[in-house]
C-alpha positions as CSV (number, residue, x, y, z in Angstrom):
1,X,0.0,0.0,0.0
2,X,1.3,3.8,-0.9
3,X,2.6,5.9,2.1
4,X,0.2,8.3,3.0
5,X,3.2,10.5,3.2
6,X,6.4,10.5,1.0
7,X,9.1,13.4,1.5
8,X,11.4,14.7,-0.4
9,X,14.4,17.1,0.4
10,X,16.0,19.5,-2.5
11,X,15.0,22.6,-4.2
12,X,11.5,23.1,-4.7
13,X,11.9,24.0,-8.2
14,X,14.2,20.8,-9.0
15,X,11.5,18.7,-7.5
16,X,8.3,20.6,-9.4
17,X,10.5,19.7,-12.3
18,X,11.3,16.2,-11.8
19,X,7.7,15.4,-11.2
20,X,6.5,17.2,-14.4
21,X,8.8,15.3,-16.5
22,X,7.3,11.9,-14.4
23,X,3.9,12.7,-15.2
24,X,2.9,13.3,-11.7
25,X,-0.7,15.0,-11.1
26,X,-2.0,16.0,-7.9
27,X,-5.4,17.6,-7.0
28,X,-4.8,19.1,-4.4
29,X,-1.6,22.1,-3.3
30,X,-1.0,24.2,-0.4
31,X,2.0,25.7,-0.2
32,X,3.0,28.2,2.6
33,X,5.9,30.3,1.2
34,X,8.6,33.1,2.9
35,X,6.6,35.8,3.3
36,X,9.3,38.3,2.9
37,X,9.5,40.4,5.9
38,X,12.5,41.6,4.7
39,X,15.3,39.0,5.6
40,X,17.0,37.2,3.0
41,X,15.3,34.6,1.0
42,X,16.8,30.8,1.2
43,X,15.8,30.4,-2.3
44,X,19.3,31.2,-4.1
45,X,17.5,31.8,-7.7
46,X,19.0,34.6,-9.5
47,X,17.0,37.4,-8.5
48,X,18.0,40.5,-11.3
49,X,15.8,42.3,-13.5
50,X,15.7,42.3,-17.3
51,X,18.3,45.0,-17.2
52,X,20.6,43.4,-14.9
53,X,20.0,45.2,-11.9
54,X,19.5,43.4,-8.7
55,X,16.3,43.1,-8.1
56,X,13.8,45.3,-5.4
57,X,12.3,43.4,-2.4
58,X,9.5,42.7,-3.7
59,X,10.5,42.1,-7.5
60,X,12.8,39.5,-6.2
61,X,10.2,37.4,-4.1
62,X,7.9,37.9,-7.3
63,X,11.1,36.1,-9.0
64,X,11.6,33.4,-6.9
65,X,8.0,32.7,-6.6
66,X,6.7,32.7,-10.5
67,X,8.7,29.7,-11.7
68,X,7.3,27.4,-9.0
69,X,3.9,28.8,-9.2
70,X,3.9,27.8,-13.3
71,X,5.8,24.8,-11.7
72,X,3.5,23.7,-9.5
73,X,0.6,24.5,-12.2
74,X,2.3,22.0,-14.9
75,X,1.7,18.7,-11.7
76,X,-2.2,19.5,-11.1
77,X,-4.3,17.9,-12.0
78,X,-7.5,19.4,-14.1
79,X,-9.9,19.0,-11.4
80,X,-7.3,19.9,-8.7
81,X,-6.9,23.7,-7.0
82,X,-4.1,25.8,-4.8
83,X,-4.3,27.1,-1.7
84,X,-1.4,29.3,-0.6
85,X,-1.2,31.0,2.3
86,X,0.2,34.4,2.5
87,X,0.4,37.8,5.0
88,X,0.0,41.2,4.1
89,X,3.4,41.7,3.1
90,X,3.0,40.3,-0.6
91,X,-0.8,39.6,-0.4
92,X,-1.1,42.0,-3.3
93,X,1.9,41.0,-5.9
94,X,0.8,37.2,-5.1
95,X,-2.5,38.4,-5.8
96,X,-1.6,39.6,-9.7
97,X,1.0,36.7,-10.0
98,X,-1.4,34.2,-9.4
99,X,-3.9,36.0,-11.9
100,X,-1.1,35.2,-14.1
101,X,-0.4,31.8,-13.8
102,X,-3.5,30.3,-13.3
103,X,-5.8,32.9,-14.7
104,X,-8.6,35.5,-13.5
105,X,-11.5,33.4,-13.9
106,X,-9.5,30.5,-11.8
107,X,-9.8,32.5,-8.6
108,X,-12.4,31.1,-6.6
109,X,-11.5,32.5,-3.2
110,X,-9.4,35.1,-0.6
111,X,-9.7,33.8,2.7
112,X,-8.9,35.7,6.1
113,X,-7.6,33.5,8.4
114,X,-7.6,34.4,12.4
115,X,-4.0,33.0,13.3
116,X,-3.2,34.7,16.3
117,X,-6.5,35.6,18.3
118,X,-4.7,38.3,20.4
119,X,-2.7,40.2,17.9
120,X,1.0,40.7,17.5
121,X,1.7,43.2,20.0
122,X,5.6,43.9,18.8
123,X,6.2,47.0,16.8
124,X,4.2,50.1,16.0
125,X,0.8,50.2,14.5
126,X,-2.4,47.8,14.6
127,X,-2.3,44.6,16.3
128,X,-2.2,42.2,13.4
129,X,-4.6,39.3,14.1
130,X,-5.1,37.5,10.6
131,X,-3.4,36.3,7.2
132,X,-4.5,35.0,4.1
133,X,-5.2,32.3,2.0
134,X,-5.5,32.8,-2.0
135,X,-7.4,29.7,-3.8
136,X,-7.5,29.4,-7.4
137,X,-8.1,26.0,-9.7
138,X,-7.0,25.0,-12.3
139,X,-9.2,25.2,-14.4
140,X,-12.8,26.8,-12.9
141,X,-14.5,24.6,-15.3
142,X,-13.3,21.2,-14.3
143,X,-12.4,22.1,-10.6
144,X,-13.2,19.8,-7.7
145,X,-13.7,21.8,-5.2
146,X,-16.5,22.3,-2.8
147,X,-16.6,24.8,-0.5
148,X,-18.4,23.6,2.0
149,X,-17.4,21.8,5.2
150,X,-19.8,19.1,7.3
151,X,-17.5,20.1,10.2
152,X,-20.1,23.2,11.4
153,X,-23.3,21.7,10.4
154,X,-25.4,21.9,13.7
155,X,-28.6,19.7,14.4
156,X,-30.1,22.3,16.5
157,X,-30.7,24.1,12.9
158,X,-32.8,21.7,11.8
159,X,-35.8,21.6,14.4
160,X,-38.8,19.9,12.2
161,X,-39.1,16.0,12.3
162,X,-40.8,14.6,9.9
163,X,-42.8,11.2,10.5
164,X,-40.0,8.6,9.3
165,X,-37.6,10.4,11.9
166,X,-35.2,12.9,9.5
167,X,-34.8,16.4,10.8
168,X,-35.2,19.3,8.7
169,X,-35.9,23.0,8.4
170,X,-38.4,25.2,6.4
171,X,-37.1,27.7,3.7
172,X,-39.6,29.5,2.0
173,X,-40.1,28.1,-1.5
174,X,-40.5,32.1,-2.9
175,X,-37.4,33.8,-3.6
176,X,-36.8,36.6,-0.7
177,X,-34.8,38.5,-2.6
178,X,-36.7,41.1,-4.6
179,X,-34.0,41.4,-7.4
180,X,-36.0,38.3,-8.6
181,X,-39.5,39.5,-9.6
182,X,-41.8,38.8,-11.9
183,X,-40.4,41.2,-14.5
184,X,-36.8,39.7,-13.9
185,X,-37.0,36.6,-13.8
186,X,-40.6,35.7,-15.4
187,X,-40.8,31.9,-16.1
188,X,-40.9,31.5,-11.9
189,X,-44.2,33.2,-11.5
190,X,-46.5,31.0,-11.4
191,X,-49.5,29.2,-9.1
192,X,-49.1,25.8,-7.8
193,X,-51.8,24.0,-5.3
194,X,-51.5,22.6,-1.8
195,X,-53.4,21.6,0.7
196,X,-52.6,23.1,3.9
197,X,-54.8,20.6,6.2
198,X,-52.1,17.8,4.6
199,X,-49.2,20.1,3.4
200,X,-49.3,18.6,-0.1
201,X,-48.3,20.5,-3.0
202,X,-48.8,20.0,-6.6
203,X,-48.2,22.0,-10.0
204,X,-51.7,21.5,-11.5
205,X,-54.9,21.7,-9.4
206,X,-56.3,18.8,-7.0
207,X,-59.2,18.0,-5.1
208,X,-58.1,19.7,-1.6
209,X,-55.8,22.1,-3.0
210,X,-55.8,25.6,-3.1
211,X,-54.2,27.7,-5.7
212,X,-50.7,29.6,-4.4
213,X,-48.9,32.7,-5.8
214,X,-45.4,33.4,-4.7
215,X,-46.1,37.2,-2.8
216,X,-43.1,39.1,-0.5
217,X,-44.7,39.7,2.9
218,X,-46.2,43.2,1.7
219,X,-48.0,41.5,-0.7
220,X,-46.4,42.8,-3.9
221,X,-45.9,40.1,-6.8
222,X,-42.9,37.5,-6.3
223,X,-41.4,34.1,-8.5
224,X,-40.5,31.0,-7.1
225,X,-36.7,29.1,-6.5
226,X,-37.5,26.1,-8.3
227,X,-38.9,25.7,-11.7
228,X,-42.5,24.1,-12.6
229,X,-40.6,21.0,-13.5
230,X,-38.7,20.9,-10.7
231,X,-41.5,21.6,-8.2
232,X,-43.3,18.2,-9.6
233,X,-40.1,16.3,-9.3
234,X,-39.3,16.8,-5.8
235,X,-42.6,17.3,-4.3
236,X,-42.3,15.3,-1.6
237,X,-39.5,17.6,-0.4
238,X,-42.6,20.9,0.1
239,X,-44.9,21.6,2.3
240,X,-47.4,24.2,2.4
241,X,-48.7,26.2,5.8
242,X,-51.0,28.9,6.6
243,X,-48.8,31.6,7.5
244,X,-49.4,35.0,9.2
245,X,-48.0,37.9,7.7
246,X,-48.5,41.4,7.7
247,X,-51.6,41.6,5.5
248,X,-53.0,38.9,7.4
249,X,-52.9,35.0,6.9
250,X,-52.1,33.4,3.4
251,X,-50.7,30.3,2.3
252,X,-47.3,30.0,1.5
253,X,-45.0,26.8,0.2
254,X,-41.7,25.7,2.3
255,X,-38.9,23.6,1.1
256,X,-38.3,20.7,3.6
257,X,-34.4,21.1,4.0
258,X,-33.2,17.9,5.0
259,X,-30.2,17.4,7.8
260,X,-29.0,14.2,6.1
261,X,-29.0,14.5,2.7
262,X,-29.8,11.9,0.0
263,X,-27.8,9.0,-0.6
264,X,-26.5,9.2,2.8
265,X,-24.3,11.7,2.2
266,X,-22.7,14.2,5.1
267,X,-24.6,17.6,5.4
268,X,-22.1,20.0,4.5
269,X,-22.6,23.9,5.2
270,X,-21.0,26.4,2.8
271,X,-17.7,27.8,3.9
272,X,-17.4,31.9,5.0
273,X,-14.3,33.3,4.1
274,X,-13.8,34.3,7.6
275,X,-11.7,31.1,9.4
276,X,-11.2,32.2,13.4
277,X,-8.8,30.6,15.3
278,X,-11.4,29.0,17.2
279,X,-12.5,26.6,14.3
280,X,-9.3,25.9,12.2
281,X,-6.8,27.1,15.3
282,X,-4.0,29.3,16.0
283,X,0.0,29.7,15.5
284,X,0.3,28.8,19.3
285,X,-2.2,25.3,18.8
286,X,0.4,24.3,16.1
287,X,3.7,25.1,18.0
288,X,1.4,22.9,20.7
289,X,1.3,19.9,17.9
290,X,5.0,20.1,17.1
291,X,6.3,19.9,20.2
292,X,4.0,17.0,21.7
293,X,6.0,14.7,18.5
294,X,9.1,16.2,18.2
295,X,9.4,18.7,20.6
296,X,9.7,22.6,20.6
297,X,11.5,22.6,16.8
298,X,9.4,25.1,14.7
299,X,8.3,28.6,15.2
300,X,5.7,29.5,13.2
301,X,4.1,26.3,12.0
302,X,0.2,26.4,10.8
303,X,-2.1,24.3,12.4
304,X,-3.6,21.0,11.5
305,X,-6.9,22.3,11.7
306,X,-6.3,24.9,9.0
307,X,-4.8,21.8,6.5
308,X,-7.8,19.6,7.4
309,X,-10.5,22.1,6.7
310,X,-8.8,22.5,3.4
311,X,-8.5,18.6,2.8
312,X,-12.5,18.8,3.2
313,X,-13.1,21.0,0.1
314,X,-11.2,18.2,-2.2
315,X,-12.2,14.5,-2.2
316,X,-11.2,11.9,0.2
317,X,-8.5,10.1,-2.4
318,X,-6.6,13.5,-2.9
319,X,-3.2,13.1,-3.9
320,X,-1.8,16.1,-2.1
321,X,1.6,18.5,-2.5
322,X,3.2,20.9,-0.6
323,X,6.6,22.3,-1.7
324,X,7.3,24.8,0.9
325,X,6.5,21.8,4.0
326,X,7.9,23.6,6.9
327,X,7.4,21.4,9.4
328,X,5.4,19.6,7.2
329,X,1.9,20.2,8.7
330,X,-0.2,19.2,5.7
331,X,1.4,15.3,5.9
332,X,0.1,15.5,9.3
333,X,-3.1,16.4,8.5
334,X,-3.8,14.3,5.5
335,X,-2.7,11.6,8.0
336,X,-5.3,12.9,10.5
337,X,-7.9,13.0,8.1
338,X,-7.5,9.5,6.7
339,X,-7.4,8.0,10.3
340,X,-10.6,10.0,10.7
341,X,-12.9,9.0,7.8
342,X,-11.3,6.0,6.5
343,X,-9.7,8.4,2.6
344,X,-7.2,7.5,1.1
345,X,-5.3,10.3,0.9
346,X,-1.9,10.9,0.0
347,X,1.0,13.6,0.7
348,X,3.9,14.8,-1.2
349,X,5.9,16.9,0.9
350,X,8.8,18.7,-0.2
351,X,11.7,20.8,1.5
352,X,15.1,22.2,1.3
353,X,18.1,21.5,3.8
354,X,18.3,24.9,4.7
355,X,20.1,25.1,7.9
356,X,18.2,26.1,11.3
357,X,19.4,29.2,13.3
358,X,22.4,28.4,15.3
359,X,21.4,28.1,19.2
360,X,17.9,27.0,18.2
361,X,16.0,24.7,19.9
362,X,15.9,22.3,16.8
363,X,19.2,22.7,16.6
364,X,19.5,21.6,20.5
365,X,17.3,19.3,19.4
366,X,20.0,17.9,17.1
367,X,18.2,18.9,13.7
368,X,20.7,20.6,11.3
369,X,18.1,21.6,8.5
370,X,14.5,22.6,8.2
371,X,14.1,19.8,5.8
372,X,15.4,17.3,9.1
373,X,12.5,18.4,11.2
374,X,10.4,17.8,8.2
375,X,11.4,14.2,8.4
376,X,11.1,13.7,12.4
377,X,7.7,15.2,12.3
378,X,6.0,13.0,9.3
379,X,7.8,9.9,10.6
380,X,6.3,10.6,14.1
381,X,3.3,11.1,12.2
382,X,3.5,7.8,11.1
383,X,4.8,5.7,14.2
384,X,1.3,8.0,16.0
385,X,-1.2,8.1,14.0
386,X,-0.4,5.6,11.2
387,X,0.2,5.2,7.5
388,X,3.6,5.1,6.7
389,X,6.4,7.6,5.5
390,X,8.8,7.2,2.8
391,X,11.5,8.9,1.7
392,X,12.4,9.7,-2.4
393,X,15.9,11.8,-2.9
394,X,15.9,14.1,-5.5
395,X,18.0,12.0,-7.8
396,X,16.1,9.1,-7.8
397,X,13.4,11.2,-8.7
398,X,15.0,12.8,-11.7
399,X,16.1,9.9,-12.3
400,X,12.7,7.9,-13.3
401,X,10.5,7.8,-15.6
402,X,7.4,6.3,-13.5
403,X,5.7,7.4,-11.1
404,X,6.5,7.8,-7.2
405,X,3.4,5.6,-6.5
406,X,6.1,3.2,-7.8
407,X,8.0,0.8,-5.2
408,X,11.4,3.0,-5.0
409,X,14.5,1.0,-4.4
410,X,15.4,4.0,-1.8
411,X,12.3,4.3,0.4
412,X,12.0,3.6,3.5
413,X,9.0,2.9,5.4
């Protein structure tokens, strides 16, 4: 069975390569690059302009970043999408560049994300609380993605029972909008019948029934959600009520929104672009998750919850990258959220031996590079939660012409 996580250490840019020339796809990226606050970059590509200058700060992170970006493009997948997460330092130019690669209509998404409830309280000015994440796909038109989560979806919302047990709520059948009128939108205004001593409701007339025209509240002239055809196909999922209003009672149609969903499927609620800390958690959760495997090694690692409630917008059989892997949260939580409901996920995890700070506590810890805490972290990964980890070098990789799915005569397990 595939490793739910594989690593590899070596330039980003080498690997992206390596795997395009493989054939590799994946659905599913996050990457969480430098975010330039002014030291130097580890990324030694060479940074000058078309005239030869040396390039500006942000010019040069543009630089380093567009070749991996159209990398990283070149291994997805046509259903697959790219989260990368980003501060307010190059929010902007990522912003364009990403415009660039993958195009305008690709952007699906700019998510805030609540990172450190309390604010940094260093330095002059606000008391910076949030970054972001930038999704784009692919390709819109053959994108995955689902922006929705089952993770919020509360029972309480959902306080009508019907007979055979299901919960469910009542939306109003009219469209409460009053863009959509009968002058806009004029195939939806029509009558239907019900019977509000049984709830039924039908398209064409019935002994019982009553005829029903979609009205707002003040009684002016409204359309329907659902089309004629639609209304007879799914009529077991209406019900029709005398109501109260402000003009007195009336009859009015509700849509019987179901808690579990047909086929047996998970509700799912759609995803705000707001993420607090609360739901997804915070820098100082993920230091928390580091240091309970491998011990206090990483400063600024994102938490697992953040990774897992993107893994919940992609399909459980994901095959997952992430070429800036830190301390290589996202194999953590693709691990996590296999355990949890039973996906076959996979994670491709890439980093650089760039050498920790001198007097750190990884290097205390007896890790030399970034790319060796990497490695301790998805291998406790693996010995906790389960798995597997392999490791691929570099040039193996180059070196093959199959895929990395493929038994390797250098992993290890």
């Amino acid at each position: 069975m595939e490793a739910w996580n594989t690593f590899v250490e070596g330039d980003n840019l080498a690997v992206l390569h390596a795997l395009a020339r493989a054939g590799e796809e994946f659905d599913l990226v996050y990457i969480d690059p430098p975010y330039n606050t002014g030291s130097v970059l580890a990324y030694h590509d060479d940074l000058r302009g078309a005239d030869g200058r040396r390039a500006g700060r942000h010019e040069a992170w543009v630089a380093m970043m567009r070749p991996r970006l159209e990398a990283a493009r070149a291994v997805m997948s046509s259903r697959g999408a790219i989260y990368v997460s980003i501060d307010d330092n190059e929010a902007a130019y990522l912003r364009l560049l990403l415009d660039e690669v993958f195009g305008e209509r690709s952007f699906l998404a700019q998510v805030v994300v609540n990172l450190n409830p309390k604010g940094r309280q260093l330095g002059k000015g606000f008391a910076t609380s949030h970054e972001y994440l930038l999704v784009y796909a692919y390709d819109a038109r053959t994108c995955v993605l689902d922006a929705s989560s089952p993770d919020d979806v509360d029972a309480r919302d959902f306080p009508q029972v019907a007979p055979d047990g299901r919960r469910y709520r009542r939306l109003p059948l009219r469209n409460t909008n009053k863009k959509f009128n009968p002058e806009t939108a004029r195939t939806l205004h029509f009558p239907v019948w019900g019977d509000p001593e049984t709830g039924e409701v039908r398209t064409a007339a019935f002994d019982g029934g009553v005829e029903i025209w979609p009205v707002f509240g003040d009684g002016t002239p409204a359309v329907w959600r659902w089309s004629a055809p639609l209304i007879e196909r799914r009529a077991v999922d209406l019900v029709c009520r005398r109501v109260r209003g402000r003009l007195g009672a009336r009859i009015d149609v509700y849509q019987r929104d179901w808690l579990d969903t047909a086929g047996g499927r998970d509700r799912r609620k759609k995803l705000r672009t707001i993420w607090p800390a609360d739901e997804v958690g915070s820098t100082d959760t993920a230091v928390a998750e580091v240091k309970a495997l491998v011990g206090k090694v990483f400063e600024s690692p994102k938490p697992t919850g953040l990774l897992r409630r993107i893994l919940t917008t992609m399909p459980g059989d994901a095959r997952v990258l992430d070429f800036f892997a830190g301390s290589g949260t996202t194999g953590h939580a693709v691990a996590l959220a296999n355990a949890a409901d039973g996906g076959r996920r996979t994670c491709l995890s890439v980093n650089s031996a760039e050498p920790v700070r001198a007097g750190s506590d990884a290097a205390r810890a007896g890790l030399a590079t970034v790319a060796d805490i990497t490695r301790a972290r998805l291998q406790a990964v693996a010995d906790t939660v389960g798995g597997g980890f392999a490791e691929v070098s570099l040039g193996l990789l180059a070196a093959q012409a199959g895929s990395i799915a493929d038994p390797l005569p250098e992993a290890v397990s």
